[in-house]
MARRO-869382 format. One line per field, with one value per residue (C-alpha): chain; x, y, z. Coordinates in nm, 4 decimals, m for minus. Example, Ala and Ser with C-alpha at 12.3 -4.5 7.8 and 13.67 -1.06 7.14 Angstrom:
chaine <- [A; A]
px <- [1.2300; 1.3670]
py <- [m0.4500; m0.1060]
pz <- [0.7800; 0.7140]
END
This chain:
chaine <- [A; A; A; A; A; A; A; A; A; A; A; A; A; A; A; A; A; A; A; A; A; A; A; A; A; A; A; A; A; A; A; A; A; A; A; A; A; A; A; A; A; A; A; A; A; A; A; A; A; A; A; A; A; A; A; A; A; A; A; A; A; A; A; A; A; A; A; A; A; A; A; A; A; A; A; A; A; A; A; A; A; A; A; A; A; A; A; A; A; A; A; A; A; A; A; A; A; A; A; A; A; A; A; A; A; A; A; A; A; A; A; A; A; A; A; A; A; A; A; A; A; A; A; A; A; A; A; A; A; A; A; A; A; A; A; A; A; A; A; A; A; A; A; A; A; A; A; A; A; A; A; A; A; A; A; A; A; A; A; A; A; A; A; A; A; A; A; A; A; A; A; A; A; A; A; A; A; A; A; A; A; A; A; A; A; A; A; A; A; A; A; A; A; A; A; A; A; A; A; A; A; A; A; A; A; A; A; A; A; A; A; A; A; A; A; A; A; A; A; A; A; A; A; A; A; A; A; A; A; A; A; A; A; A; A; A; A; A; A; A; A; A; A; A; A; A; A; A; A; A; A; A; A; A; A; A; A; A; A; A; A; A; A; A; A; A; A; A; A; A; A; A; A; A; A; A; A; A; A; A; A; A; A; A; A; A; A; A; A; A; A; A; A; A; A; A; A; A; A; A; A; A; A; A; A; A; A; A; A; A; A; A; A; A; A; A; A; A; A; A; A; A; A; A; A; A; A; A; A; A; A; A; A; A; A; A; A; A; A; A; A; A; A; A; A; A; A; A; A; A; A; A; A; A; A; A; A; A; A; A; A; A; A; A; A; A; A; A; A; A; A; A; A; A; A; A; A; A; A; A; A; A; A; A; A; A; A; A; A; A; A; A; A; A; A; A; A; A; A; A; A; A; A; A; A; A; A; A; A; A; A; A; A; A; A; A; A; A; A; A; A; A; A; A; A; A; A; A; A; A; A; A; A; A; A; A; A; A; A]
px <- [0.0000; 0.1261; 0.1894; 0.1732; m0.0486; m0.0360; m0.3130; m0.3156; m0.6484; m0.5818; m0.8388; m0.8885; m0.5095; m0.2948; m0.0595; m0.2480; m0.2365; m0.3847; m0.2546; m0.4414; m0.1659; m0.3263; m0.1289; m0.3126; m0.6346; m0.4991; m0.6090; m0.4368; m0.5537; m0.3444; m0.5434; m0.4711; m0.2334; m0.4068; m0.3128; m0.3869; m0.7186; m0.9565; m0.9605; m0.9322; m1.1442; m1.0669; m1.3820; m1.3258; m1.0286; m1.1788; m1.4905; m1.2471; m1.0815; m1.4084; m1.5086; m1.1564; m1.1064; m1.4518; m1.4886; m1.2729; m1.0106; m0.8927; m0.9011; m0.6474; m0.7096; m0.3646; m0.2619; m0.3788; m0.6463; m0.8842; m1.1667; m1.4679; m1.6862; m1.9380; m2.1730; m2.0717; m2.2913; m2.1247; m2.3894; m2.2180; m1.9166; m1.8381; m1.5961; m1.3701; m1.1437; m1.1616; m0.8548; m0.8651; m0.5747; m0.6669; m0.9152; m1.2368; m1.3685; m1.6896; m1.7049; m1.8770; m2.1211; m2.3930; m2.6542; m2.4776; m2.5662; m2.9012; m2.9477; m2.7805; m2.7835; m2.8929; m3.2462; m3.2695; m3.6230; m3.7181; m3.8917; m3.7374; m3.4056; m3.0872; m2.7033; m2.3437; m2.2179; m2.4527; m2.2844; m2.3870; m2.3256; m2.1849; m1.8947; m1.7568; m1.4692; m1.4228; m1.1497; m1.0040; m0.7593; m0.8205; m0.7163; m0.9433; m1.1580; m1.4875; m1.5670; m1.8586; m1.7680; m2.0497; m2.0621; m2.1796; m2.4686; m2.5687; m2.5319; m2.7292; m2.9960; m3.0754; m3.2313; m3.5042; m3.5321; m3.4156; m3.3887; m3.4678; m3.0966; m2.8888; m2.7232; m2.6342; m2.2656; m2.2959; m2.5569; m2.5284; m2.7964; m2.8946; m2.5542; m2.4508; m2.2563; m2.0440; m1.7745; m1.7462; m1.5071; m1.2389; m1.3304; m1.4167; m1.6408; m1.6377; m1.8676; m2.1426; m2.3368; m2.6272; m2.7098; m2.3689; m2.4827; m2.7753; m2.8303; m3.1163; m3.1934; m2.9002; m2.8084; m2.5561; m2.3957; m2.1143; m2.0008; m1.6975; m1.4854; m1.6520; m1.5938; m1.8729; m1.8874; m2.0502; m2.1052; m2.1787; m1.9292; m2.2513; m2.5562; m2.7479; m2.7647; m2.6520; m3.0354; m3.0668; m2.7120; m2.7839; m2.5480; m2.6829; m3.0865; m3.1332; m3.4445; m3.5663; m3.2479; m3.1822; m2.9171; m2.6805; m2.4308; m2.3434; m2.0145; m1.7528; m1.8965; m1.8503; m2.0799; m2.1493; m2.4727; m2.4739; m2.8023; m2.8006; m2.9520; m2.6191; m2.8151; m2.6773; m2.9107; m3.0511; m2.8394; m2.9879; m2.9713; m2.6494; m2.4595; m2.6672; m2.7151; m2.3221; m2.4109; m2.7701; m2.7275; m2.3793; m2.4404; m2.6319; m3.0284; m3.2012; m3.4552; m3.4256; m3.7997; m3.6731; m3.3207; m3.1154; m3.0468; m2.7258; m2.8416; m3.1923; m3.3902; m3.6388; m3.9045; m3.8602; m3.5761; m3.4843; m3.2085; m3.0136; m2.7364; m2.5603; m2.2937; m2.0442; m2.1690; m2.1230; m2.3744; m2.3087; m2.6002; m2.8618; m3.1296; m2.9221; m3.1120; m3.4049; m3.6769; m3.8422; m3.9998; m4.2561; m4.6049; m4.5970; m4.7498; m5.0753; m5.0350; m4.6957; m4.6602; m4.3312; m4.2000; m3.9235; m3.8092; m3.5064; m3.3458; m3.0943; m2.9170; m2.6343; m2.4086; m2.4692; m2.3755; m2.5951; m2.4335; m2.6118; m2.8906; m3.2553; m3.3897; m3.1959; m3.3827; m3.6923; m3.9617; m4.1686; m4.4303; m4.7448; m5.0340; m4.9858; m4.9574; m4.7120; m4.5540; m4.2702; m4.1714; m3.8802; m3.6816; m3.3760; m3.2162; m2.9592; m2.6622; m2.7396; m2.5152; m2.6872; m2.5790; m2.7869; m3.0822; m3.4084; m3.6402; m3.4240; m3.7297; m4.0356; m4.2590; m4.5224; m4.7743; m4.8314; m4.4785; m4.4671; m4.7970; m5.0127; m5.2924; m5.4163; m5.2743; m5.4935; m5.6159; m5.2912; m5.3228; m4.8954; m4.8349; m4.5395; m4.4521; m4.1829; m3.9559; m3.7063; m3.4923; m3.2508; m2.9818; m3.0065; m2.8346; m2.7836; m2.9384; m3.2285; m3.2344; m3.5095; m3.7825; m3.9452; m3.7597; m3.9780; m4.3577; m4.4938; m4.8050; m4.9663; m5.2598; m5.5683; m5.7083; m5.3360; m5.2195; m4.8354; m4.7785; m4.4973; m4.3015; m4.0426; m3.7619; m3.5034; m3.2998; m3.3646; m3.2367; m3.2536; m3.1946; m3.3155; m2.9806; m3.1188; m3.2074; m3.5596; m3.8552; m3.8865; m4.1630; m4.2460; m4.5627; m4.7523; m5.0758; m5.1936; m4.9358; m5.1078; m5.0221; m4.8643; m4.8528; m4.6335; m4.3385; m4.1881; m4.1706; m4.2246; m4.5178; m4.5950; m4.9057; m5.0201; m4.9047; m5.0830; m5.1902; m4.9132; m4.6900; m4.3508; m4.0495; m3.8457; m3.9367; m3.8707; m3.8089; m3.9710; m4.3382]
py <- [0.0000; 0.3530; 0.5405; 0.8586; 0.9372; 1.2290; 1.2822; 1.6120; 1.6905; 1.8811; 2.1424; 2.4140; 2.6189; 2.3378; 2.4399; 2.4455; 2.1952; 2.1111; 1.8470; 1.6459; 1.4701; 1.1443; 0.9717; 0.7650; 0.8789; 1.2358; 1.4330; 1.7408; 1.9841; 2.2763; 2.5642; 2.5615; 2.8727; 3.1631; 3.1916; 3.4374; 3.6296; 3.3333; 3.1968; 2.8302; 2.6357; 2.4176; 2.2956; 1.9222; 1.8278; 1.9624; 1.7486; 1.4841; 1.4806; 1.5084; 1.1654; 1.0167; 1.1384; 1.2261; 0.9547; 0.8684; 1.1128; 1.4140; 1.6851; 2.0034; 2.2767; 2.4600; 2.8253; 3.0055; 3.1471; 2.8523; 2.9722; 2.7656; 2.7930; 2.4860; 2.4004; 2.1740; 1.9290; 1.7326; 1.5692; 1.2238; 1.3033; 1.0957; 1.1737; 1.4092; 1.6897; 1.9492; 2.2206; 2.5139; 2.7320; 2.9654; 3.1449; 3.0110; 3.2846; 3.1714; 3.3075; 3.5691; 3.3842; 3.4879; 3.3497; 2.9563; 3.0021; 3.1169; 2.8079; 2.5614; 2.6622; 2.3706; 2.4266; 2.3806; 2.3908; 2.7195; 3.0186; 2.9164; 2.9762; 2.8052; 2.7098; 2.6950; 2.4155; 2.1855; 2.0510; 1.7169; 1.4000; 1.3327; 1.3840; 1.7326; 1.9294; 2.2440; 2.4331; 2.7532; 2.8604; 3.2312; 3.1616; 3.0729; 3.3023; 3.2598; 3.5334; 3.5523; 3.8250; 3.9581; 4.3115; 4.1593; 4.0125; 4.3379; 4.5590; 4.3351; 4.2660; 4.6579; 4.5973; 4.3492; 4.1558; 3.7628; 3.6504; 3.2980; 3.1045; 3.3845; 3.1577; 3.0934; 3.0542; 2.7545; 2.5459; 2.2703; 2.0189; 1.7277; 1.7528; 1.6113; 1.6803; 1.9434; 2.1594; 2.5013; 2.7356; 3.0498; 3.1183; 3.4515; 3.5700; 3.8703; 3.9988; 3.6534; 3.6171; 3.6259; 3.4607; 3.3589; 3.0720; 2.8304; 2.5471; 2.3698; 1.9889; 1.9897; 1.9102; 1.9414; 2.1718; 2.4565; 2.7761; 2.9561; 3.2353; 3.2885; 3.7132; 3.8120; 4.1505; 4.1973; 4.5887; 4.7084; 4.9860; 5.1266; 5.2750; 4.9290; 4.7823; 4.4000; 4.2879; 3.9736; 3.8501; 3.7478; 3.6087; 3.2723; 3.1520; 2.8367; 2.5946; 2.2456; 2.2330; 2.1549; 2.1999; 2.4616; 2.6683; 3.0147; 3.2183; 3.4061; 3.6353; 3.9695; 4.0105; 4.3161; 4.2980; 4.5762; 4.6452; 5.0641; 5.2137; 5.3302; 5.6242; 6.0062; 6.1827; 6.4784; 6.7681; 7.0415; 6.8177; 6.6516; 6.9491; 6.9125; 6.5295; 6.4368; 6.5875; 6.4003; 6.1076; 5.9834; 5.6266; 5.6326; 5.6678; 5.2721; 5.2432; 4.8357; 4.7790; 4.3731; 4.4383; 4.1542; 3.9904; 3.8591; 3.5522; 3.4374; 3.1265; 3.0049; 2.7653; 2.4308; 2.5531; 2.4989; 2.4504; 2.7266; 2.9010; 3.2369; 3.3896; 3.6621; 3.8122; 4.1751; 4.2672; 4.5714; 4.6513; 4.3800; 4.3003; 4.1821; 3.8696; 3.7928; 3.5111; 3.4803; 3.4463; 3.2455; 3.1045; 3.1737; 2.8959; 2.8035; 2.4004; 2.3761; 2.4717; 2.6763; 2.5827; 2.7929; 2.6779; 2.7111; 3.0091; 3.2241; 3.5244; 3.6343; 3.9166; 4.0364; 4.4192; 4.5700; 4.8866; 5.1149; 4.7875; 4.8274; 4.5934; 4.4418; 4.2125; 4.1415; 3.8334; 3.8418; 3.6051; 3.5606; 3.5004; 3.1308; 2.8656; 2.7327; 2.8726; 3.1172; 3.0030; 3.0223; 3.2984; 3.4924; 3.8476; 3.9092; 4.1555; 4.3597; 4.6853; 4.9068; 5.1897; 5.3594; 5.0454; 5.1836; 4.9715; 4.7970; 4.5746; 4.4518; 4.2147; 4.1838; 3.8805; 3.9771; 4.0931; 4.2303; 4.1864; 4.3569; 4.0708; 3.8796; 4.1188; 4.0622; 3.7198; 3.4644; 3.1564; 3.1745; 3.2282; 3.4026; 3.3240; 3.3333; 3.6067; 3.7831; 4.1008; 4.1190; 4.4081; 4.5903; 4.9408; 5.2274; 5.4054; 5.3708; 5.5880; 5.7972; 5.8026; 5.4532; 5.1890; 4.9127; 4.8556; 4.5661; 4.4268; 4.0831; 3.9079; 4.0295; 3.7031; 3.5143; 3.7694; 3.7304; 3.5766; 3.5653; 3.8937; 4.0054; 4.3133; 4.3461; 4.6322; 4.7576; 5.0914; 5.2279; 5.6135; 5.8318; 5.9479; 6.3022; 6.3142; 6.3291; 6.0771; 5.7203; 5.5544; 5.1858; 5.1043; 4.7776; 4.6358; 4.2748; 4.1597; 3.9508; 4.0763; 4.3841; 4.5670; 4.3132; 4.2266; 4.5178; 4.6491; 5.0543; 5.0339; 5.4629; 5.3436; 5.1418; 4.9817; 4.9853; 4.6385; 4.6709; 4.9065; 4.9559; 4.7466; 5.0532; 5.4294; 5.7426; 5.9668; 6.0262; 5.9157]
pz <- [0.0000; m0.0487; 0.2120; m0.0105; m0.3099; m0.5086; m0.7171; m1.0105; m1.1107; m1.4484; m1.5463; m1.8184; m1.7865; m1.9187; m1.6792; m1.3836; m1.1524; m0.7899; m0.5507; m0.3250; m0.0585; 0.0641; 0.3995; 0.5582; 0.6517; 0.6254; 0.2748; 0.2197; m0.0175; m0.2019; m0.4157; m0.8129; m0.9041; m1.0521; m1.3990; m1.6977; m1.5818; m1.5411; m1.1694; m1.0682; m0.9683; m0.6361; m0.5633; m0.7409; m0.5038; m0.2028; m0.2635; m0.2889; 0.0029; 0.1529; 0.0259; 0.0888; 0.4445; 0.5257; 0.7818; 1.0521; 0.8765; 0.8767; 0.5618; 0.5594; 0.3452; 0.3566; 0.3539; 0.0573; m0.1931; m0.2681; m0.5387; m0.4723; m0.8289; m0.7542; m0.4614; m0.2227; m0.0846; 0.1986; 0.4222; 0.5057; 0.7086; 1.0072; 1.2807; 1.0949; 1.1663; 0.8882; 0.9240; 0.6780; 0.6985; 0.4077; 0.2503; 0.0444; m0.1936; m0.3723; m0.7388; m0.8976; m1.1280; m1.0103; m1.2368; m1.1954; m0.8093; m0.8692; m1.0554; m0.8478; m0.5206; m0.2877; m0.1098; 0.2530; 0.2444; 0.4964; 0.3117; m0.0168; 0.1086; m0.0233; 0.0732; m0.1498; 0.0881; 0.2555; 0.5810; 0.7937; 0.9306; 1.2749; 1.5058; 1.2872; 1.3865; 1.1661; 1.2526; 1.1195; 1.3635; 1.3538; 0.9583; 0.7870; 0.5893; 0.4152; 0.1279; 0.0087; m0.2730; m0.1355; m0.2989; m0.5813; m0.4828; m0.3116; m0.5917; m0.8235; m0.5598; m0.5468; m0.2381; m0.3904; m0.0869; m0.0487; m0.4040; m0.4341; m0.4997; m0.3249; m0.1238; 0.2493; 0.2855; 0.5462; 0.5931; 0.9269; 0.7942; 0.9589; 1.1749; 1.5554; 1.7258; 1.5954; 1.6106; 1.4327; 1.5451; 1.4624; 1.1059; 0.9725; 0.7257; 0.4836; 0.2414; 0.2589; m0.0462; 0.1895; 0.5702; 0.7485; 0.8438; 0.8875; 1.1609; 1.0710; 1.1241; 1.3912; 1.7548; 1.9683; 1.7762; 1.9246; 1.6921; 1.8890; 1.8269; 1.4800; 1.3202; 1.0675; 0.8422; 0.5440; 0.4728; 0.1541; 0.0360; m0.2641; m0.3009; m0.1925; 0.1649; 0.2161; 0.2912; 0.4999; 0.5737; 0.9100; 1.1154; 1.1917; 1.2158; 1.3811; 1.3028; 1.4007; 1.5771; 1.9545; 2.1928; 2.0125; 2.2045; 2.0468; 2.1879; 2.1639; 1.7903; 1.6592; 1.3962; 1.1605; 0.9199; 0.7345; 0.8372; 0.7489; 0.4503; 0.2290; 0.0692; 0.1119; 0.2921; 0.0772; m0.0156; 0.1958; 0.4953; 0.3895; 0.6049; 0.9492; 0.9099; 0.9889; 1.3661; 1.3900; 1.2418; 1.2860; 1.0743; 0.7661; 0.7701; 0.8067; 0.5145; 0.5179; 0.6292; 0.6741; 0.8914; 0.9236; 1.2811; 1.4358; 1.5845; 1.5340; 1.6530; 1.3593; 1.4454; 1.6295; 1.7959; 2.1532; 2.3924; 2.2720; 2.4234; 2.2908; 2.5259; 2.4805; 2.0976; 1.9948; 1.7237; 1.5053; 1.1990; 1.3171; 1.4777; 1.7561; 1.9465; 1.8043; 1.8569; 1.5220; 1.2613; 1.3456; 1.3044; 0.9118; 0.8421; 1.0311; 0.9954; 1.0938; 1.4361; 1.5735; 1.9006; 2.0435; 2.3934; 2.6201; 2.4993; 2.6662; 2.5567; 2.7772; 2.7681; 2.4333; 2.3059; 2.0534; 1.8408; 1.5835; 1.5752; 1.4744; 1.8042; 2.0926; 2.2807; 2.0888; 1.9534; 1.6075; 1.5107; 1.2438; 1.3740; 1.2836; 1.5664; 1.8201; 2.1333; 2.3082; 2.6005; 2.8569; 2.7140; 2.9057; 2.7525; 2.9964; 3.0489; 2.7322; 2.6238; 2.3992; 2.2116; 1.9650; 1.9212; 1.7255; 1.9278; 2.1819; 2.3348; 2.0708; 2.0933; 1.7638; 1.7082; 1.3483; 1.2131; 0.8095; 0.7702; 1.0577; 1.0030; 1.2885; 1.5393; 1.8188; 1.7148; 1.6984; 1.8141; 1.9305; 2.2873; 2.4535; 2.8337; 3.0612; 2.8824; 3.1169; 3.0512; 3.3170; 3.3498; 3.0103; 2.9842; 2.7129; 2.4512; 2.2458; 1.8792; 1.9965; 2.3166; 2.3008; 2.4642; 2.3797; 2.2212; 2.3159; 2.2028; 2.2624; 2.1057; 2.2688; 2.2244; 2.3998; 2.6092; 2.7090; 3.0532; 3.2841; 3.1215; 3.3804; 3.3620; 3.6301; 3.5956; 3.2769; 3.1852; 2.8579; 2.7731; 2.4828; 2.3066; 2.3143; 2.6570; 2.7993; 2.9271; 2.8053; 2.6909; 2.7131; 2.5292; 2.6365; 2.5676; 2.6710; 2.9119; 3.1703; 3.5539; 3.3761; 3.7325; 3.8559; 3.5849; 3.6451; 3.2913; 3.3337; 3.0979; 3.0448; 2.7839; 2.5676; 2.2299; 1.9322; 1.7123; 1.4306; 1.6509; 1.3715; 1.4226; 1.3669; 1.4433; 1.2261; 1.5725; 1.9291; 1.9386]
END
């Protein structure tokens, strides 16, 4: 047997060469050279060392510029360490990933690499990079929305026990990531930041939404969404605006979040995140569809700092059916949140405000400090016909940036006297997500 094979997979260059190093169960994989103006493409070897080493192995992707220019659909791995030391950039044909992007079934969204099995170590070190060559796909989306095929950068899918931790991310085509399927899953030390440097925001590249997934521990992010309108502010007011609005006006009326928990999805820790751009922690969406219930249990949110974010602490649900339930915000840091606290039973759509079938109970806000955009620190407003139960605040302490009174707007919260929230009145059905100024 040999204890070394070296395998060349020749592609369109003639001269162009990449080398997959086989010892053992070890597969090492080095990135084509770049040659003339057309790029490489890596992905071939890569999925080969993934089928060679994928179980009971280990796979190394070494230093350097790997161009990934085909999806990647992985779902069989076994008790593998995967190592990349360099950087994956996805390419920039656009219309081949709107065509092949691999479905992963939730609101028509879609993935470039497709990640399962069980027993997964990924590893990046602090090296490895993920880029998305995102500013494409945000100057051609124009601010359109999701755009069926845009496509997740990494998708967990039917995954245990795993292992994802100290890779960064610039510039995602679209969501970060996506856990969905999963358990026992932990994402560590993990640096996010997709901004758009024209005219059109980033729209929806969240940094991770959880569904039908259990047990998932979250720590240890920075994460930067984009989430700001990139539009000048008009001429007259262009002067003026600098000193009043120190980031860019947010026209997005669907802001991304940081870390969000879909439907189905419970046990979930997240510890230790800083959220720039987002909707910071967010329960939701849920209850779009009325025969498929959404269960979100067990959630806590710990120590989380929300900059220049459109909500902080918040939950979002259709009026479809399911249930809310057990849900900690705790040691928040705001500074300069639209909305820090909201709480909607009919989100986008304002239909079935006071009539949803979806309870929320037991939510806590505990310790949350700083500075909302403007004078409302929170609207919340609960079915009339499920009114919240068990909402609790304990040393909650949010500030207008200007100065002045704050409001808290509340309707429907069950033993509202008692959970301490400073309610000052109440909160209209289909109260905005995101305020234009002081109400």
């Amino acid at each position: 047997m040999l204890a070394s094979l070296l395998i060349p997979l020749l592609f369109s260059a003639p001269a162009a060469y990449a080398a997959l190093n086989v010892t053992g169960s070890t597969c090492t994989v080095t990135p084509l050279p770049s040659t003339g103006t057309t790029d490489p493409d890596d992905t071939p070897q890569i999925l080969q060392a993934f089928t060679q080493c994928g179980k009971n192995g280990k796979i190394i992707l070494a230093e350097g510029l790997f161009h990934i220019g085909q999806i990647m659909r992985t779902t069989e791995f076994s008790n593998v360490d995967i190592e990349i030391h360099g950087t994956l950039k996805w390419s920039s044909d656009i219309q081949y990933w709107l065509r092949s992007s691999i479905s992963v079934t939730y609101a028509g969204r879609s993935t470039a690499w497709l990640l399962g099995g069980t027993d997964i170590r990924l590893r990046g070190f602090g090296k490895a990079l993920f880029d998305g060559n995102g500013q494409l796909w945000y100057d051609q989306n124009r601010n359109q929305g999701n755009q069926n095929g845009r496509p997740i950068s990494l998708t967990l899918w039917n995954a245990r026990n795993v292992l994802v931790d100290g890779i960064t991310w610039r510039q995602s085509q679209f969501w970060h990531t996506f856990v969905a399927h999963s358990e026992n899953v932990t994402m560590t030390n993990l640096d996010m930041n997709s901004t758009s440097n024209s005219q059109w925001s980033t729209v929806n590249t969240d940094g991770v939404d959880t569904w039908n997934s259990k047990d998932v521990v979250i720590a240890n992010w920075t994460v930067t969404c984009g989430d700001v309108s990139r539009k000048t502010p008009p001429t007259i007011f262009s002067f003026w605006s600098s000193f009043l609005f120190p980031y860019p006006l947010n026209t997005n009326p669907h802001p991304q979040d940081c870390i969000s928990m879909k439907g189905n999805s419970t046990n979930i820790s997240v510890s230790n995140v800083s959220c720039h751009e987002s909707g910071c922690a967010c329960i939701g969406s849920l209850g779009s569809q009325a025969s498929q219930p959404d269960y979100v249990e067990n959630v806590s949110f710990n120590n989380i700092s929300c900059t220049h974010s459109s909500n902080a602490a918040w939950i979002k649900t259709y009026s479809g059916t399911g249930r809310v339930r057990n849900i900690t915000f705790a040691n928040f840091q705001l500074d300069n949140v639209n909305q820090p606290v909201y709480i909607t039973p009919c989100i986008y759509t304002g239909q079935g405000c006071d009539t949803s079938r979806l309870p929320i109970e037991d939510v806590r806000w505990v310790n949350i400090t700083g500075t909302s955009r403007y004078n409302v620190a929170g609207g919340i407003h609960c079915s009339a016909s499920n009114p919240c139960k068990n909402l609790t605040m304990e040393n909650v302490n949010i500030k207008p940036m200007s100065g002045g009174t704050t409001k808290w707007l509340c309707s429907n919260i069950q033993n509202q006297a008692s959970s301490g929230i400073p309610c000052t009145e109440s909160c209209p059905a289909n109260w905005p997500q995101q305020l234009s100024g002081n109400r």
